[in-house]
C-alpha positions as CSV (number, residue, x, y, z in Angstrom):
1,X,6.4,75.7,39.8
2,X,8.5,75.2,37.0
3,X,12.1,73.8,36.8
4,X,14.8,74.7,34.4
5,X,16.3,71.5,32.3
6,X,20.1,71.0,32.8
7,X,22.0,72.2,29.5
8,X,22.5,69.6,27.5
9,X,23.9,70.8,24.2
10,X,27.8,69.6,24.7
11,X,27.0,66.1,23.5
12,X,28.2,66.0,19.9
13,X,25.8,63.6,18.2
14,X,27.5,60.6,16.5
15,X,27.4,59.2,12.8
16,X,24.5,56.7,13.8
17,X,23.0,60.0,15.0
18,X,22.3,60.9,12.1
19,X,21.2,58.3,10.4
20,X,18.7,58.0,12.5
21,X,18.1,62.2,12.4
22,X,18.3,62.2,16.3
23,X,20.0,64.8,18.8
24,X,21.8,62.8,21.3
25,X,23.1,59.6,20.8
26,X,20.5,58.3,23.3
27,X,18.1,55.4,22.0
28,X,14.9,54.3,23.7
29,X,14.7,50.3,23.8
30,X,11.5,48.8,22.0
31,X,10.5,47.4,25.1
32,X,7.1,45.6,24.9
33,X,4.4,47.1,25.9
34,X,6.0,50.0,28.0
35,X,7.4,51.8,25.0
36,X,3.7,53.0,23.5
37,X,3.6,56.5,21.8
38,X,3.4,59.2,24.8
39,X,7.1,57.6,25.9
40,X,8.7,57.5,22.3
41,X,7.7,61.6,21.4
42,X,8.8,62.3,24.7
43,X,12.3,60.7,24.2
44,X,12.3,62.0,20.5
45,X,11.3,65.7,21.0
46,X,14.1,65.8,23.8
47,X,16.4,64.8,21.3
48,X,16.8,60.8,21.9
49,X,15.4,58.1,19.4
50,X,12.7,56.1,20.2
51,X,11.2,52.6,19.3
52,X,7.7,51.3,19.9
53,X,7.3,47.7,21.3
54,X,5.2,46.2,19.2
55,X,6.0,42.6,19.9
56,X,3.2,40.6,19.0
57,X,0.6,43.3,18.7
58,X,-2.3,43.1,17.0
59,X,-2.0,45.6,14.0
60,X,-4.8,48.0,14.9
61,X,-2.5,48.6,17.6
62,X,0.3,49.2,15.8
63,X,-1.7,51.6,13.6
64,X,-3.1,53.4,16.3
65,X,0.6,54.1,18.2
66,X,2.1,55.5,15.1
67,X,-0.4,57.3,13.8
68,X,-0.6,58.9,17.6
69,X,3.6,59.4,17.5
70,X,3.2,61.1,14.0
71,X,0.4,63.4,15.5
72,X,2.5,64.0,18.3
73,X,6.3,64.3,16.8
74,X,7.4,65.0,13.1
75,X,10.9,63.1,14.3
76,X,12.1,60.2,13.3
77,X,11.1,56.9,15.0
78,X,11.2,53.1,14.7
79,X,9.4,50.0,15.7
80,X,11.0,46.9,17.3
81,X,9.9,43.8,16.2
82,X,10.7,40.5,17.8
83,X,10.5,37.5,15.6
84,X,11.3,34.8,17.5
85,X,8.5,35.5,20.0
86,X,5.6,36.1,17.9
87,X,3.5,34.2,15.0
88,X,4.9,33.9,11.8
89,X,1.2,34.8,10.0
90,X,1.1,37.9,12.7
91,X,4.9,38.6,12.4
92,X,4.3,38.7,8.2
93,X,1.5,41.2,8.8
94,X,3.5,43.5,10.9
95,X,5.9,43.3,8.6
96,X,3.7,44.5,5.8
97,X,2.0,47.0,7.7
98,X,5.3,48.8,8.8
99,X,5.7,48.7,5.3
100,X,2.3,50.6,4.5
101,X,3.1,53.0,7.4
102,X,6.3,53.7,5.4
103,X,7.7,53.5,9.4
104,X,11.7,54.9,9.0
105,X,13.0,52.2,10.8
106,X,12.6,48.6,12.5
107,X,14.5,47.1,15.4
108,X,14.3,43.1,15.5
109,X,16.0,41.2,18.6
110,X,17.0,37.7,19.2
111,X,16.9,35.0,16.6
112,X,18.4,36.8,13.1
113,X,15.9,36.1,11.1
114,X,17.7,37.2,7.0
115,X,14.1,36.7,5.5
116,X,12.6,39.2,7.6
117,X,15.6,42.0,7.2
118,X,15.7,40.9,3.6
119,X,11.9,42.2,3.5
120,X,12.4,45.4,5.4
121,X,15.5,46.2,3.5
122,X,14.0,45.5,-0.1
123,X,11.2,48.0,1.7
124,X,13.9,51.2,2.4
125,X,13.6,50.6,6.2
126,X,16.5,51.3,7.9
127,X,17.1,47.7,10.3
128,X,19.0,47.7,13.8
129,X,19.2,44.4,15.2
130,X,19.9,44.0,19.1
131,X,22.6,40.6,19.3
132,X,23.9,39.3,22.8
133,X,27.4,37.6,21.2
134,X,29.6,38.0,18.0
135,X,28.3,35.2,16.0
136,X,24.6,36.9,16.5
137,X,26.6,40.3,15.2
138,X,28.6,38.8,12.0
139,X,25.1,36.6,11.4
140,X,23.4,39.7,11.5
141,X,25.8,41.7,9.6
142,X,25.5,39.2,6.8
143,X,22.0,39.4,6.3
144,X,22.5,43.5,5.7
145,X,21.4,44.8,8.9
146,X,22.1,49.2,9.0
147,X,23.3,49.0,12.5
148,X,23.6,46.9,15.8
149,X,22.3,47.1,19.0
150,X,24.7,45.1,21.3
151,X,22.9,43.6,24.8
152,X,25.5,43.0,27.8
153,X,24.0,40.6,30.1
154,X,23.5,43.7,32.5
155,X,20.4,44.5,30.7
156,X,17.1,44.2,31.6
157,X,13.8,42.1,29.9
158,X,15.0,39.6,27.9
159,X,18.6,38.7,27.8
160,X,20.2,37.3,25.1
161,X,23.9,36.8,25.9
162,X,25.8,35.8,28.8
163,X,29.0,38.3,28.4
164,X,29.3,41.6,30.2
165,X,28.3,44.7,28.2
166,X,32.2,46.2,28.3
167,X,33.5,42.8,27.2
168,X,30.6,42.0,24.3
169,X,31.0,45.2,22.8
170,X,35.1,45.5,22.6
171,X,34.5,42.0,20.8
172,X,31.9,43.4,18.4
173,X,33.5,46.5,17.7
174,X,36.6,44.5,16.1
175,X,34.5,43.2,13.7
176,X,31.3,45.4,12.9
177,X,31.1,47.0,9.8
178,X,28.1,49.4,10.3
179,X,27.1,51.4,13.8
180,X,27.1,49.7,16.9
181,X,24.5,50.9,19.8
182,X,25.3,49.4,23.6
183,X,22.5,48.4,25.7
184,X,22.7,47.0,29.3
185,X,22.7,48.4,33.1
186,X,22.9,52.2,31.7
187,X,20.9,54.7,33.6
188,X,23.2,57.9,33.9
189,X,25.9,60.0,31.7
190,X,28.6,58.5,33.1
191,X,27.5,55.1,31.5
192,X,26.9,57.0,28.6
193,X,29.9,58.6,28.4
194,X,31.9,55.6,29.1
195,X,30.4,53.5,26.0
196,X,30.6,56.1,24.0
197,X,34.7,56.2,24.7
198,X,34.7,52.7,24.1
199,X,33.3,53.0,20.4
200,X,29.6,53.0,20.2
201,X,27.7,55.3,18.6
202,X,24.8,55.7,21.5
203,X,23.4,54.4,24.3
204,X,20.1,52.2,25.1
205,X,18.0,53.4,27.6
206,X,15.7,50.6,28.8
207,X,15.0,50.4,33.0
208,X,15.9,54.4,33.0
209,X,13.2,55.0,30.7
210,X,10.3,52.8,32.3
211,X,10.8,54.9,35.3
212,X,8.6,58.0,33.9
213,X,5.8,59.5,33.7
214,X,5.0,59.0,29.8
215,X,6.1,55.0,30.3
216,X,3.3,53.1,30.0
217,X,4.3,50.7,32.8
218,X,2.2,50.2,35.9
219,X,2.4,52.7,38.7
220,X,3.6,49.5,40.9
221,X,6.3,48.6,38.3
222,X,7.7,52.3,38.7
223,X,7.9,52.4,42.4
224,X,9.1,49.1,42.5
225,X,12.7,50.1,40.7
226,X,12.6,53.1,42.6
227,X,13.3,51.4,45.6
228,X,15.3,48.2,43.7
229,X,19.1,48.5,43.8
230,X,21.0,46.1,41.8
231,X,21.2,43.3,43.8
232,X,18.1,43.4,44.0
233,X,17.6,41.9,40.2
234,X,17.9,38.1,38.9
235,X,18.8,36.6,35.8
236,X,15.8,33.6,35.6
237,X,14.0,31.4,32.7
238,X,11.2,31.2,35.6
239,X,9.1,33.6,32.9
240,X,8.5,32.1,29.8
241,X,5.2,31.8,28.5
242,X,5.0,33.5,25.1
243,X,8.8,33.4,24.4
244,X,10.9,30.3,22.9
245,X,12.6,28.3,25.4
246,X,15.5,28.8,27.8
247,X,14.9,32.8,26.9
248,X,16.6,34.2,30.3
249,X,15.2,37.3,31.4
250,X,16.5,39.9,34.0
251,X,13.9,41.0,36.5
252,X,13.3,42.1,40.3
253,X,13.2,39.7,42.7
254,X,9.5,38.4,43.7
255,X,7.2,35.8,44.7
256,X,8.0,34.1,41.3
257,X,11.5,33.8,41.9
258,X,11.4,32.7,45.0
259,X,9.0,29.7,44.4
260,X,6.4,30.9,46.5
261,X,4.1,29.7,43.0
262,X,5.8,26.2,42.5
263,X,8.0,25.2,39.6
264,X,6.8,27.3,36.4
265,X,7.6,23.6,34.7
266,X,4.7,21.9,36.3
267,X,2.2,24.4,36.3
268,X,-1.2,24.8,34.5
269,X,-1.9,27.8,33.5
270,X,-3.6,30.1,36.3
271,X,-4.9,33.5,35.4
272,X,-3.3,36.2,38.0
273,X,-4.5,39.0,36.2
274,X,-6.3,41.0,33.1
275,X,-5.6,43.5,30.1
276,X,-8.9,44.7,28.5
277,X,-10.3,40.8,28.4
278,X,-7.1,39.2,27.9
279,X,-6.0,36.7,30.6
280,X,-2.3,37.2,32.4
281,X,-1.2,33.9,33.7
282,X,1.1,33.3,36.2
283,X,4.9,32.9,34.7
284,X,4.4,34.9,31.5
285,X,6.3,37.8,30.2
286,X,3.7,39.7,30.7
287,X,5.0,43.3,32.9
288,X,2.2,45.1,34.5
289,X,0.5,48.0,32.3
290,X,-1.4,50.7,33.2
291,X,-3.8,48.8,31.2
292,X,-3.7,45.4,33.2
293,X,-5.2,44.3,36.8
294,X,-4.5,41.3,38.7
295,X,-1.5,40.6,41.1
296,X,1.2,42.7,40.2
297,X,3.7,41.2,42.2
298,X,3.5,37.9,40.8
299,X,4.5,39.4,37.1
300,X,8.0,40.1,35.4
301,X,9.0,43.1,37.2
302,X,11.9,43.6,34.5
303,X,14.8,45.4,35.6
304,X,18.4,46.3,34.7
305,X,21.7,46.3,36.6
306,X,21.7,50.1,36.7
307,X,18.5,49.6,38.8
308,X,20.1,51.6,41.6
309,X,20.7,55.4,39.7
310,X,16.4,55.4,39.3
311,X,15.2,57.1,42.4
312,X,12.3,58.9,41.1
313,X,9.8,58.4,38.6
314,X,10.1,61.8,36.4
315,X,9.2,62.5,33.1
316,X,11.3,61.7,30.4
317,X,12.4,65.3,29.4
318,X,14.1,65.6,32.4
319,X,15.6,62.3,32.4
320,X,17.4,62.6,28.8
321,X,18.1,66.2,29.3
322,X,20.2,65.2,32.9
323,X,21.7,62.2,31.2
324,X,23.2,64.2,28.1
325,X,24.6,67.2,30.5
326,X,25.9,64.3,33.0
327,X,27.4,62.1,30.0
328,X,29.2,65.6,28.4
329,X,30.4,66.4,31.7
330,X,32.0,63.1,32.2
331,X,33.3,63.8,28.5
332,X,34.7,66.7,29.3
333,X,36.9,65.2,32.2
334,X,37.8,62.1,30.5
335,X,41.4,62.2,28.7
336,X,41.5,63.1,25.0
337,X,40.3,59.4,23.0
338,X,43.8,58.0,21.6
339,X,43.7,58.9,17.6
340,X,42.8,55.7,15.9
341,X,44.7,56.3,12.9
342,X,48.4,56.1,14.7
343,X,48.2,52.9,16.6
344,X,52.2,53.2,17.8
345,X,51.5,56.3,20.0
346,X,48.8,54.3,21.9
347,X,51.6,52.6,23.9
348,X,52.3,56.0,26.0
349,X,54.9,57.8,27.0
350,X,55.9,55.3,29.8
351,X,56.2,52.2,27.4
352,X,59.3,50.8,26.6
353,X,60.4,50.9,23.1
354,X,60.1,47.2,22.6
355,X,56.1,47.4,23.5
356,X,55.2,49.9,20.8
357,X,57.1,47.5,18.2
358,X,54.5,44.7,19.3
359,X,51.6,46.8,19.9
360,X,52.3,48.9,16.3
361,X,52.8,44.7,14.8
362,X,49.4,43.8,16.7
363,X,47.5,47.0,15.1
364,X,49.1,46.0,11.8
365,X,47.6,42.7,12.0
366,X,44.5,43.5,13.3
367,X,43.6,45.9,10.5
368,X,44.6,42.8,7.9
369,X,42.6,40.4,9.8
370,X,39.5,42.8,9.6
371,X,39.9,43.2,6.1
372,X,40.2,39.5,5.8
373,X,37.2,39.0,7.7
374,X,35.4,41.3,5.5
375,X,36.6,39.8,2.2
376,X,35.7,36.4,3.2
377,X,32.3,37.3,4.3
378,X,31.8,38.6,1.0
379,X,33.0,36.0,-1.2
380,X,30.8,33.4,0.6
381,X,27.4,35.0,-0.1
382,X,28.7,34.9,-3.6
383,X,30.2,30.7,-4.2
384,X,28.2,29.0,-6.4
385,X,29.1,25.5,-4.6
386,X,28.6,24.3,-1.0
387,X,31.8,23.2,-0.7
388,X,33.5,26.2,-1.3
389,X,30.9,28.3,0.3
390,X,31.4,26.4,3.2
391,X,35.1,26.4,3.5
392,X,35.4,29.9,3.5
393,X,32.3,30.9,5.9
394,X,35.3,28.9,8.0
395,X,38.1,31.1,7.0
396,X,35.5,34.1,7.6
397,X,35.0,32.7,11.2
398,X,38.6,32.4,11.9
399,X,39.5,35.9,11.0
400,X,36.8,37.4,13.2
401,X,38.5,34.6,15.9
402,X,41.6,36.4,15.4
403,X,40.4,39.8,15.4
404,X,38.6,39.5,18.4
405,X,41.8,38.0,19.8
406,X,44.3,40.4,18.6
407,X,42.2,43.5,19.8
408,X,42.8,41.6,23.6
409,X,45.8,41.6,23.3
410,X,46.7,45.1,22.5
411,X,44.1,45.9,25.6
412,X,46.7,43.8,27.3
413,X,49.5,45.9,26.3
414,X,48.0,48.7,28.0
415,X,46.9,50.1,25.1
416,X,43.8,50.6,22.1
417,X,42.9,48.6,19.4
418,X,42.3,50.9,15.6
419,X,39.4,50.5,14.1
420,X,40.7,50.7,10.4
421,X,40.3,47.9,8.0
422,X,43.4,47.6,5.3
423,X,43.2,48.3,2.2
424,X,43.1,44.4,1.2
425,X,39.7,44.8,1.2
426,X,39.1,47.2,-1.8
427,X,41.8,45.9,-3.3
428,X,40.2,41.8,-3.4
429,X,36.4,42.7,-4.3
430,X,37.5,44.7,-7.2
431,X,39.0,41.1,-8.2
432,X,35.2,40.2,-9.4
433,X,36.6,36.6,-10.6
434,X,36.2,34.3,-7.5
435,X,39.1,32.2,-8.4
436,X,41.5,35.1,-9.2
437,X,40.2,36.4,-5.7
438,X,41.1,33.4,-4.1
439,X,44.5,33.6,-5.4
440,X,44.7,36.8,-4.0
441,X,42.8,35.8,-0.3
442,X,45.9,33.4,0.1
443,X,48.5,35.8,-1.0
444,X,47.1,37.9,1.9
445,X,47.0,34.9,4.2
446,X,50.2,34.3,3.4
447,X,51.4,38.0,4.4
448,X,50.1,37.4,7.7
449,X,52.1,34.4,8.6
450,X,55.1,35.9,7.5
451,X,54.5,38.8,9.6
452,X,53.4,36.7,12.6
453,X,56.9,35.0,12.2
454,X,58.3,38.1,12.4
455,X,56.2,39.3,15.4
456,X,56.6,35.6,17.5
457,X,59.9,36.8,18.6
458,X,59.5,39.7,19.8
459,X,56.6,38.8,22.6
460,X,57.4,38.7,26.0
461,X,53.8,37.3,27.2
462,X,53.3,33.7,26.9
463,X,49.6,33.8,26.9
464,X,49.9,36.3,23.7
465,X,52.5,34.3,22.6
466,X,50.2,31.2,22.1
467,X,47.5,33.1,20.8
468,X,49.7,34.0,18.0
469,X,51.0,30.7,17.3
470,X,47.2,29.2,17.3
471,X,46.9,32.3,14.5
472,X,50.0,30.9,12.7
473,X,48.7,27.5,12.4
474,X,45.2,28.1,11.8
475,X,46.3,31.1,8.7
476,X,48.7,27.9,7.4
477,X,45.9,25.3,7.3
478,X,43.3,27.7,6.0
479,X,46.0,28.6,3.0
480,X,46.8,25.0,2.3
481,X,42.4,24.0,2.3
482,X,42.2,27.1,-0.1
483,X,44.5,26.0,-2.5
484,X,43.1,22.5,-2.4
485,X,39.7,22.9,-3.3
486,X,40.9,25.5,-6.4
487,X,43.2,22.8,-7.7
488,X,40.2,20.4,-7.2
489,X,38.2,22.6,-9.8
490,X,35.6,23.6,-7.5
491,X,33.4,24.5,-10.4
492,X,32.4,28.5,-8.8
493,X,36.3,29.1,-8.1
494,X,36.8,29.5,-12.2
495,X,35.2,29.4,-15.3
């Protein structure tokens, strides 16, 4: 008997979208081992994105599941890499066979590796790197990353961060420059919808996804999060052979977690299970496969926060098709998004007069910081010197302090941050002198201090208030270290 798909064609895709050539802005995580081809054409022909998890694969593997996707789906796809957890003589060779494959696009996670995006990048691959905090972002960002994947702690597998997704991602939109993706705890359209409000450009699909019928995940792994609800989840370093150390993951509670095993510090290595002749010992990252045998309870039964919205294993169709139509209906009933471009009507019809003047000030500020932030990560990649590469990958951090800050506040306010970067920006790279650009970075600085001085008075929070004043201080001993090191004769600040 067959059963008719909800209609899911109200989701307008998003600019990351299509960059990636994909329907809906719904992305399947790269989750090891679970995410083999029969999942990623599944999400792909229903309009998501998928990536393979080809975390330390062999590469006949890796050959094998995209030639199978390509036979499968002539959509776009990507595989997820994950340097930090696999060989650097195996990670190289993965490297140059995505590059062979000619595969569209690579997603790495954890450690930012700029060698390894330097490579994929030089090769036309389009790189999206998952980060758990804002350094991990602006690091990545820095080393030319297309787009970013950010991981609230919510999430499932391996867990990067320590911040809530809703928190993490109003700090990283303040300061990303390309697409930003949100991953963690998302299982239904309303999760969708409501990241998608906030500023990313799609969702990541991760414990939603191994819940199918294409997911290569063991039948016991399915039911298990079937029944799981979130509570039912831990955040625990207790798995952690094949992964650096202290590498938290998030999975469902079992005989592991409960020390029913010992202390995975002490232990040898005890063989609880098998995958075509290869040994699964007790307290790896191992999941259970369709492939594997052994004792499934005793592996990483990884699991999400949104564990509760799975009750059914379906097939993926149907899952992404009931996702979009939930996530447009919510879209639908949600207020009209604020426009970005006129940051004093954010304020509302019920603030007073004198709360649009600060919010407008904040928005004002916010949009010179990020252009700050922008200029000074520029400039650094190009001193000649240490020293004055150094100082100003300082000024760079201090503006993305400040723009993470100001954006809070004007949540405070009751109100939403712009996403517009000022026109300083444009205006200081086409100074291609780095001295002359200085001059000009300073000029700016010094803009922003008179304008805090003008703004100071007019805030009725103290908690803002101090904020502010840490900004005024902090733009006024950047301005003075700037003009130091020129009159110094830093010999890569003139000629």
């Amino acid at each position: 008997m067959s059963h008719s798909l909800p209609n899911a064609r109200e989701l307008a895709p998003t600019p990351l979208c299509q960059m990636l050539r994909c329907r809906y802005p719904l992305i399947l995580a790269g989750m090891g081992g679970v995410s083999r081809h029969e999942l990623v054409i599944a999400v792909t022909e229903a309009g998501g994105f998928g990536f393979l998890g080809m975390v330390r694969e062999p590469l006949s593997l890796i050959r094998s599941e995209v030639a199978k996707v390509r036979q499968g789906t002539y959509r776009p796809f990507g595989v997820n890499l994950i340097p930090a957890g696999t060989d650097p003589q195996l990670l190289s060779r993965q490297i140059d066979l995505c590059i062979e494959l000619r595969v569209p696009v690579v997603g790495l996670f954890w450690d930012v590796a700029p060698e390894v995006i330097a490579r994929l990048r030089a090769a036309g691959i389009f790189v999206v790197h998952q980060v758990g905090s804002v350094d991990d972002a602006l690091a990545a960002q820095q080393a030319g990353v297309d787009a970013l994947i950010v991981q609230g702690v919510e999430a499932g597998g391996h867990v990067r961060g320590r911040q809530k997704l809703e928190e993490l991602l109003a700090s990283v939109l303040l300061v990303a420059q390309v697409p930003v993706a949100a991953a963690g705890g998302i299982t239904d359209g309303r999760d969708v919808a409501r990241i998608l409000a906030q500023g990313a450009q799609a969702a990541v699909l991760g414990t939603a996804m191994v819940a199918t019928d294409e997911s290569f995940a063991h039948d016991y792994h399915k039911q298990r999060l079937v029944r799981a609800q979130a509570c039912d989840t831990i955040l625990t370093e207790d798995f952690y052979i094949n992964w650096p150390p202290h590498a938290a993951v998030r999975v469902l509670e079992n005989s592991v977690t409960h020390r029913e095993h010992g202390s995975p510090c002490d232990a040898e290595r005890i063989v609880i299970g098998d995958e075509e002749g290869r040994p699964i010992y007790l307290f790896s990252t191992d999941s259970p496969l369709r492939s594997m045998t052994g004792d499934y309870e005793a592996m990483a039964l990884y699991a999400g926060m949104g564990v509760g919205g799975i009750t059914a294993v379906e097939p993926a169709a149907r899952r992404i098709a009931r996702i979009v139509a939930e996530a447009a209906q919510a879209c639908r009933l949600a207020a009209p998004p604020p426009e970005l471009s006129s940051p004093v009507c954010y304020a509302g019809e019920f603030e007073r007069e004198a709360n649009e003047a600060v919010i407008a000030r904040l928005d004002e500020l916010l949009e010179a910081e990020r252009a700050g932030a922008r200029v000074a990560m520029e400039t650094a990649r190009q001193a000649q010197s240490a020293p004055l590469r150094d100082l100003i990958d300082a000024v760079h951090r201090d503006e993305v302090k400040w723009c993470v800050m100001l954006g809070h506040a004007i949540r405070e306010l009751d109100a939403a941050p712009g996403s517009r970067a000022g026109a300083f920006y444009e205006k200081a790279m086409a100074i291609a002198d780095i001295h002359q650009r200085l001059v000009f970075l300073n000029r700016g600085q010094r803009w922003v201090v008179r304008k805090l001085r003008e703004l100071l008075p007019l805030v009725n929070d103290p908690a803002i208030e101090q904020n502010l004043t840490e900004m005024l201080i902090a733009h006024e001993a950047n301005i003075d270290k700037v003009d130091a090191l020129r009159e110094n004769g830093d010999p890569s600040a003139s000629r």
